[in-house]
N, CA, C and O atoms as CSV, one atom per row, in Angstrom:
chain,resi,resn,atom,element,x,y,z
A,1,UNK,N,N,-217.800,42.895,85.291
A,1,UNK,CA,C,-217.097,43.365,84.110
A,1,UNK,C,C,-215.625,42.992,84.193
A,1,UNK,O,O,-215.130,43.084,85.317
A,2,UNK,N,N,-214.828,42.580,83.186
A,2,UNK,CA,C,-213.803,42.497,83.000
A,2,UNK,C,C,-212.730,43.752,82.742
A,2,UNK,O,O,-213.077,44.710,82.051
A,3,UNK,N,N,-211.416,43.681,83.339
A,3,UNK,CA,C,-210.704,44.661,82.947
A,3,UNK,C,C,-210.665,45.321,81.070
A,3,UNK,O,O,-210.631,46.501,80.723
A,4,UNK,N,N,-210.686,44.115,80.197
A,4,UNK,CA,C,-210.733,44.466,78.556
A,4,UNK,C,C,-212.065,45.654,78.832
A,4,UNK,O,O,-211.664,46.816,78.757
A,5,UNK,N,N,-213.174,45.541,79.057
A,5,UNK,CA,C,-214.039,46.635,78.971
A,5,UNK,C,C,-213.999,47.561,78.794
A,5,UNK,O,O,-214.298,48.210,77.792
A,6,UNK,N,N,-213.326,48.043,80.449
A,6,UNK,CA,C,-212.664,49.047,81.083
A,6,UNK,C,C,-211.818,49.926,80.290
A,6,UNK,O,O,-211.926,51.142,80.135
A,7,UNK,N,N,-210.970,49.131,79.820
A,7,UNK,CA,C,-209.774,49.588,79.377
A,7,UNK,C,C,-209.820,49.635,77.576
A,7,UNK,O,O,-209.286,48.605,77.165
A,8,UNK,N,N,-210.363,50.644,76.259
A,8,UNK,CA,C,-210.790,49.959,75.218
A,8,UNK,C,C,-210.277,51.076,74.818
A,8,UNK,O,O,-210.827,52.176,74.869
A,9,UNK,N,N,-209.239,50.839,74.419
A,9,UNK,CA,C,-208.191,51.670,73.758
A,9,UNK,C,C,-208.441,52.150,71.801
A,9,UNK,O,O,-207.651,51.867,70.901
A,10,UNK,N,N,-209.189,52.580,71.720
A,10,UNK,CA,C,-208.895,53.355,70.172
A,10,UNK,C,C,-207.947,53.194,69.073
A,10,UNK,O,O,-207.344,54.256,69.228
A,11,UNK,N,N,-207.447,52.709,68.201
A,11,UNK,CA,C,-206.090,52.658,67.264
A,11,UNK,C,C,-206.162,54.420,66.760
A,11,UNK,O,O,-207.244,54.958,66.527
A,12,UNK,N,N,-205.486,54.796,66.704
A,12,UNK,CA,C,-205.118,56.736,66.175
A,12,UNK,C,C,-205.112,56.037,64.585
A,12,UNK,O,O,-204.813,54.905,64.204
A,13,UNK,N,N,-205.362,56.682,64.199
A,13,UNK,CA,C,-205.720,57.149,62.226
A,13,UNK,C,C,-205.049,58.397,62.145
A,13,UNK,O,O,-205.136,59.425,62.817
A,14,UNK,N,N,-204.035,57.914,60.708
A,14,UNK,CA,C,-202.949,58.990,60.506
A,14,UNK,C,C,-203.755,59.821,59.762
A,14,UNK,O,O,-203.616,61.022,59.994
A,15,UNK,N,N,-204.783,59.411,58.700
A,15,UNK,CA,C,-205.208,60.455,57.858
A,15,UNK,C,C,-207.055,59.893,57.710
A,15,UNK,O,O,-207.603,58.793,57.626
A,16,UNK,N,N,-207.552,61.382,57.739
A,16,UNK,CA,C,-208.980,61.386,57.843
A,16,UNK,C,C,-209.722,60.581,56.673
A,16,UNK,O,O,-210.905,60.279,56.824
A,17,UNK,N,N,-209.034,60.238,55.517
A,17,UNK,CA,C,-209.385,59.565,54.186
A,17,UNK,C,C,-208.707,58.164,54.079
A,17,UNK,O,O,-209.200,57.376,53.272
A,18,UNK,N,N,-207.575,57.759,54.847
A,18,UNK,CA,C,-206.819,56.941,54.996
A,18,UNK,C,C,-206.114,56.812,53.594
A,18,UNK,O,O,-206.169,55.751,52.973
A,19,UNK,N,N,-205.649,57.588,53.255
A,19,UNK,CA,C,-204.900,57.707,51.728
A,19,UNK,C,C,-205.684,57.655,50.193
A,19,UNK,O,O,-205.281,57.499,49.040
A,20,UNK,N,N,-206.899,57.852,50.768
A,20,UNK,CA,C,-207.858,57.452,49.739
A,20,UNK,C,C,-208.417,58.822,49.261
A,20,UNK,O,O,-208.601,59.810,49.972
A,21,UNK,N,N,-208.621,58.721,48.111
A,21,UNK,CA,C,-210.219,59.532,47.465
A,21,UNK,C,C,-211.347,58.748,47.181
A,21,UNK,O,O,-211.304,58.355,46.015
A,22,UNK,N,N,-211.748,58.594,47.427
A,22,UNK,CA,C,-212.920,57.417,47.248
A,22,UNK,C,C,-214.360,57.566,47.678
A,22,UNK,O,O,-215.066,56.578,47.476
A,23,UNK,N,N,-215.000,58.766,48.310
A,23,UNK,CA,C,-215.541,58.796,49.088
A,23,UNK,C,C,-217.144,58.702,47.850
A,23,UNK,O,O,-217.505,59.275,46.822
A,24,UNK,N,N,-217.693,57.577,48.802
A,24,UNK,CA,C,-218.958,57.356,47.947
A,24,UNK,C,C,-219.211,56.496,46.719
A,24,UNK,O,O,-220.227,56.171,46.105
A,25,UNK,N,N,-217.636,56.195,46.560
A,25,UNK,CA,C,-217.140,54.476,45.855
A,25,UNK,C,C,-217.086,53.198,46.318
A,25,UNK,O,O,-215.919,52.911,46.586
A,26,UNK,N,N,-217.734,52.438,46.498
A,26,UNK,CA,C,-217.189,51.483,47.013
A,26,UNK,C,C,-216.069,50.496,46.757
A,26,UNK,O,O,-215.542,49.824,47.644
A,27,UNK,N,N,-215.710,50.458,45.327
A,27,UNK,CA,C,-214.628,50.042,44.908
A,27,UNK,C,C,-213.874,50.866,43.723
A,27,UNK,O,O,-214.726,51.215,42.906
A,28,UNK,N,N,-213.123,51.115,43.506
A,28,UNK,CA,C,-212.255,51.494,42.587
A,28,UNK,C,C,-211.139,50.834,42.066
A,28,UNK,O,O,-209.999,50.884,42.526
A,29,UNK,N,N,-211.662,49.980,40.716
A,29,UNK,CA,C,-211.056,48.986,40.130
A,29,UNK,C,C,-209.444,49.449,39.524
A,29,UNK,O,O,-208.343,49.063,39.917
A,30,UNK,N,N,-209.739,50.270,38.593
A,30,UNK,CA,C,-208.635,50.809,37.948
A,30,UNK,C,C,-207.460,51.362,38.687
A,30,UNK,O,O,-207.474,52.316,39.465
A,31,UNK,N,N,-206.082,50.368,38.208
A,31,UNK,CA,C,-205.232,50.567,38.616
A,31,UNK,C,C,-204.535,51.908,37.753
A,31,UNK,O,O,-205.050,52.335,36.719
A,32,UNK,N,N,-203.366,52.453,38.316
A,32,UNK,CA,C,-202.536,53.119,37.493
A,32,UNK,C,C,-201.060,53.030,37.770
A,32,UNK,O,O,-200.594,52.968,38.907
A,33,UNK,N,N,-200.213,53.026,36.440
A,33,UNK,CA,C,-198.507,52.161,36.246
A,33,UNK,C,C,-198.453,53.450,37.232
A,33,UNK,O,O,-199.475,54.073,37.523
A,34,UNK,N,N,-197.042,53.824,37.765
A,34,UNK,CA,C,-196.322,54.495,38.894
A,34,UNK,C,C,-195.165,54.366,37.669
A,34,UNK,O,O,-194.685,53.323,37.226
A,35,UNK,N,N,-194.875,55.724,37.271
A,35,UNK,CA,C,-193.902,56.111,36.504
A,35,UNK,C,C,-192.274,55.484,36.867
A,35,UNK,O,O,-191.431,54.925,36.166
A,36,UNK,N,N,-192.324,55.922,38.450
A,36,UNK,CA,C,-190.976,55.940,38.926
A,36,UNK,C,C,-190.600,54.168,39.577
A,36,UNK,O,O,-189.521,53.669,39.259
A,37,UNK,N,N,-191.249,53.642,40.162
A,37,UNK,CA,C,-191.233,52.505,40.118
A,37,UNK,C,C,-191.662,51.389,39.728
A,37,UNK,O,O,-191.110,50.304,39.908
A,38,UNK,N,N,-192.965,51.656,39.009
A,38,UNK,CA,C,-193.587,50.548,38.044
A,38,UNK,C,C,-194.588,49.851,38.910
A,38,UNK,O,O,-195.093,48.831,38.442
A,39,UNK,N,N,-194.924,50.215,40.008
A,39,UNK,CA,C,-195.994,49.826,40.775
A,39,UNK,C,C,-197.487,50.000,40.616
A,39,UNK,O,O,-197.563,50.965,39.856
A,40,UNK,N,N,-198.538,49.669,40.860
A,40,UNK,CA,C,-199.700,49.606,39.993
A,40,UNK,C,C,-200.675,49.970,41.183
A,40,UNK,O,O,-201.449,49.040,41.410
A,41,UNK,N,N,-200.877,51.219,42.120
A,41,UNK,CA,C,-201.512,51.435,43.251
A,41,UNK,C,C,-202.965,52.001,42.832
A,41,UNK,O,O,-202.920,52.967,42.071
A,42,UNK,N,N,-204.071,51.610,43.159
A,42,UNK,CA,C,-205.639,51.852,42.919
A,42,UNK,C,C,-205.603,53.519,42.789
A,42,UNK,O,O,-205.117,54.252,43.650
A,43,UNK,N,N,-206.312,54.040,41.344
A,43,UNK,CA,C,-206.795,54.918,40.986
A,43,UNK,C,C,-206.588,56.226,42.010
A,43,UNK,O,O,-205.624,56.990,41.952
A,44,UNK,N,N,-207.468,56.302,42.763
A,44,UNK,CA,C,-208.012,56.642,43.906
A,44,UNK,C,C,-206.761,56.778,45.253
A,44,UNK,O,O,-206.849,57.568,46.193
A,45,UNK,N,N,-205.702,55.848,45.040
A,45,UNK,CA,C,-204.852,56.458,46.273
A,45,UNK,C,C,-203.590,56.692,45.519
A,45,UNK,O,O,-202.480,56.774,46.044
A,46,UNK,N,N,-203.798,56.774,44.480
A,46,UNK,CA,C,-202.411,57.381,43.651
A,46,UNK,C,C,-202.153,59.002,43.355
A,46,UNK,O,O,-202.860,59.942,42.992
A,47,UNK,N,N,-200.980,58.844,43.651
A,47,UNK,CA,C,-200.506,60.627,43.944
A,47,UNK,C,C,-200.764,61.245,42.593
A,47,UNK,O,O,-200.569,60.347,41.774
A,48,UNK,N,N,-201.103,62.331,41.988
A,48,UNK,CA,C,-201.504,62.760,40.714
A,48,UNK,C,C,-200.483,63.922,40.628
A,48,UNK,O,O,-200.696,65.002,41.180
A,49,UNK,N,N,-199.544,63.698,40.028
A,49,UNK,CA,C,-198.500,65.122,40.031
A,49,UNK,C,C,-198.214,65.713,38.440
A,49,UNK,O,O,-197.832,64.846,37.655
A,50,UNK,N,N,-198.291,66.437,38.153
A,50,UNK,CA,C,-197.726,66.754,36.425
A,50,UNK,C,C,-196.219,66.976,36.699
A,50,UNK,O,O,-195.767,67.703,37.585
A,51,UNK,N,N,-195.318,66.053,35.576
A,51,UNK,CA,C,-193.716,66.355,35.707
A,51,UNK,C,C,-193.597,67.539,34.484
A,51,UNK,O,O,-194.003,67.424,33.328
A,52,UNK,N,N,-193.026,68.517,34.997
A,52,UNK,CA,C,-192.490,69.486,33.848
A,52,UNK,C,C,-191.394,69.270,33.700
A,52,UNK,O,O,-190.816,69.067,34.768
A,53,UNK,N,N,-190.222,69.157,32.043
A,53,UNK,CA,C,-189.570,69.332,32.321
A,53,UNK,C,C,-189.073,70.093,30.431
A,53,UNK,O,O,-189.803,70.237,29.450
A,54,UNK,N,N,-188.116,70.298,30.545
A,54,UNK,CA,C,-187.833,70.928,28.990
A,54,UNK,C,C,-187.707,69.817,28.124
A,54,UNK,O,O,-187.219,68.739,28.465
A,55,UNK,N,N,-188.223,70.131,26.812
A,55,UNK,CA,C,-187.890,69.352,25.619
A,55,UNK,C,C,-186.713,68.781,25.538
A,55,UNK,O,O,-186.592,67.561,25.656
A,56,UNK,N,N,-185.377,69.846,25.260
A,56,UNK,CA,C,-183.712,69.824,25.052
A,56,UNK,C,C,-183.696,69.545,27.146
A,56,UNK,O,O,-184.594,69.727,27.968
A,57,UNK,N,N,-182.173,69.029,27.326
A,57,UNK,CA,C,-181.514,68.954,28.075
A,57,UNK,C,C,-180.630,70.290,27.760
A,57,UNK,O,O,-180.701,70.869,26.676
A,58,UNK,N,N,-179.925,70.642,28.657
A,58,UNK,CA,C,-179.358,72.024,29.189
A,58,UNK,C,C,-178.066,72.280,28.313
A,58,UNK,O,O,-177.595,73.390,28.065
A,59,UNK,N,N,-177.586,71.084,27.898
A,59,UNK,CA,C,-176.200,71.594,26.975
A,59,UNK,C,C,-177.119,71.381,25.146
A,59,UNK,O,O,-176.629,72.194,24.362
A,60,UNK,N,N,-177.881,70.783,24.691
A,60,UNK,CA,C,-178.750,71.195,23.787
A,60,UNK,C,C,-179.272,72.167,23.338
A,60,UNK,O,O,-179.539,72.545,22.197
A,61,UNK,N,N,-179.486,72.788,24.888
A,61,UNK,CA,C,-180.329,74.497,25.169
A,61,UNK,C,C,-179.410,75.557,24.667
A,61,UNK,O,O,-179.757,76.312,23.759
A,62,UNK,N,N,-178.148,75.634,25.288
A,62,UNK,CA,C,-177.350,76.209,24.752
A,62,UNK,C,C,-176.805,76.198,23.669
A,62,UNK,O,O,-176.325,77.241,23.227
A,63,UNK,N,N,-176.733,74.892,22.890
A,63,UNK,CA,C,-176.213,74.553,21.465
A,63,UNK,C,C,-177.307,75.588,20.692
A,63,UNK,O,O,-176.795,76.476,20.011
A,64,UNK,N,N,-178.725,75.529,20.754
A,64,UNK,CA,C,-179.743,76.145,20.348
A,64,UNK,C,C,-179.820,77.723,20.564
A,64,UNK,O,O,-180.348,78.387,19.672
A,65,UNK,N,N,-179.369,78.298,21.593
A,65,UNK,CA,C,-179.691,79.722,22.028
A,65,UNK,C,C,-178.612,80.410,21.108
A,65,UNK,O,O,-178.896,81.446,20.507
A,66,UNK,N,N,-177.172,79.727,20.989
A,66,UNK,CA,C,-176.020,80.243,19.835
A,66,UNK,C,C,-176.780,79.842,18.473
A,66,UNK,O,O,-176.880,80.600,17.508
A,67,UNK,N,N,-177.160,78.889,18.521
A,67,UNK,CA,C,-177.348,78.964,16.691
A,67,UNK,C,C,-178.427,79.937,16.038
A,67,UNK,O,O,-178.665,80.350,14.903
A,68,UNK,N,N,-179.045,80.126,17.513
A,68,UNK,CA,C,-180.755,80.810,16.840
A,68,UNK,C,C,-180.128,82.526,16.416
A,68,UNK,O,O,-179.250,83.318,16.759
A,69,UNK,N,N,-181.329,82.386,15.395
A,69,UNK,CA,C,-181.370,84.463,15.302
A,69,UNK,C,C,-181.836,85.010,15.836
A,69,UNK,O,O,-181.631,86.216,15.701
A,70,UNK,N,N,-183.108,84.416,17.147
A,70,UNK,CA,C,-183.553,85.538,17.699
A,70,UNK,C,C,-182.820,85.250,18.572
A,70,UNK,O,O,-182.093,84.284,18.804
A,71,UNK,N,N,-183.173,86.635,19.315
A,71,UNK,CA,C,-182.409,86.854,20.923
A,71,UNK,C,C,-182.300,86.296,21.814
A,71,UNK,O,O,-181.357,85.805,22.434
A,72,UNK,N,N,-183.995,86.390,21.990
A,72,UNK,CA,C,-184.703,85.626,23.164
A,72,UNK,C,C,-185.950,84.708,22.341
A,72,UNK,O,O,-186.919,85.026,21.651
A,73,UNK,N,N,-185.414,83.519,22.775
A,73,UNK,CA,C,-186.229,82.345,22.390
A,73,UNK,C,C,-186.245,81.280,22.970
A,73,UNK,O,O,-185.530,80.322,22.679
A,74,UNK,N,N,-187.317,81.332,24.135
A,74,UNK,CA,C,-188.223,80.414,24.828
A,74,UNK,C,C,-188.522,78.869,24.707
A,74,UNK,O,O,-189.729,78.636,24.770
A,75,UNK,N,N,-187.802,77.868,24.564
A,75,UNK,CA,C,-188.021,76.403,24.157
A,75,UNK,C,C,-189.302,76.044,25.288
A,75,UNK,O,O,-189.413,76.579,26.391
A,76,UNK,N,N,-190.063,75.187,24.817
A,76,UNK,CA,C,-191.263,74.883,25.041
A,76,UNK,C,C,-191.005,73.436,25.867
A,76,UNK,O,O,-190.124,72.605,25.650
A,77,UNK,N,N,-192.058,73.414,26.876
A,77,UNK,CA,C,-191.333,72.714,27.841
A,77,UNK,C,C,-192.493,71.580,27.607
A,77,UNK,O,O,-193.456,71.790,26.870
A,78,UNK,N,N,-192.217,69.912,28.574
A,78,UNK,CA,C,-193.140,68.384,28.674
A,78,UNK,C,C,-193.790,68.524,29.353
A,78,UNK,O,O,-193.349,68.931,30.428
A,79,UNK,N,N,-195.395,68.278,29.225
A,79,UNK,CA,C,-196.022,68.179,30.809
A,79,UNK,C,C,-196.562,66.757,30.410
A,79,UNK,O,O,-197.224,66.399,29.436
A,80,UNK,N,N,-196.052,66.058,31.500
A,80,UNK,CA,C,-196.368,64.953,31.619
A,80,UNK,C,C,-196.992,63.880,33.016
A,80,UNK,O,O,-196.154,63.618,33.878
A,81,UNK,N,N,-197.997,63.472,33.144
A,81,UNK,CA,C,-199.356,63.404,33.978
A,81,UNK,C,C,-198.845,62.131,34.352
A,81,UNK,O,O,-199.488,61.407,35.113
């Protein structure tokens, strides 16, 4: 036997899925755009986050909370996938 035998070292795996959802796919065609950089990473290993954020920007908000008659009035916020 040769020392390589002997010696058969394993590579470590950072993650049990390897960044994937995929399990029981063999391919997963469909790409999806990446909002923030425009990158196009497979379905399946793309991060899925909802961005909330308000309709108005914060000096809008306030232009709105003085003009309104009610008191308390709630602006309705973006969810965006």
């Amino acid at each position: 036997k040769s020392l390589d035998d002997l010696f058969v070292v394993k590579m470590t795996v950072k993650r049990r899925n390897h960044g994937r959802n995929r399990k029981g796919r063999g391919h997963v065609g469909t790409q999806v755009v990446c909002d923030g950089c425009g990158c196009k990473p497979p379905k399946d290993k793309a991060i899925k986050r909802f961005q909330v954020r308000n309709i108005v920007d914060n000096s809008s908000m306030r232009d709105i909370r003085d003009a309104s008659a009610y008191e308390v009035y709630t602006v309705q916020k973006m969810y965006m996938k």
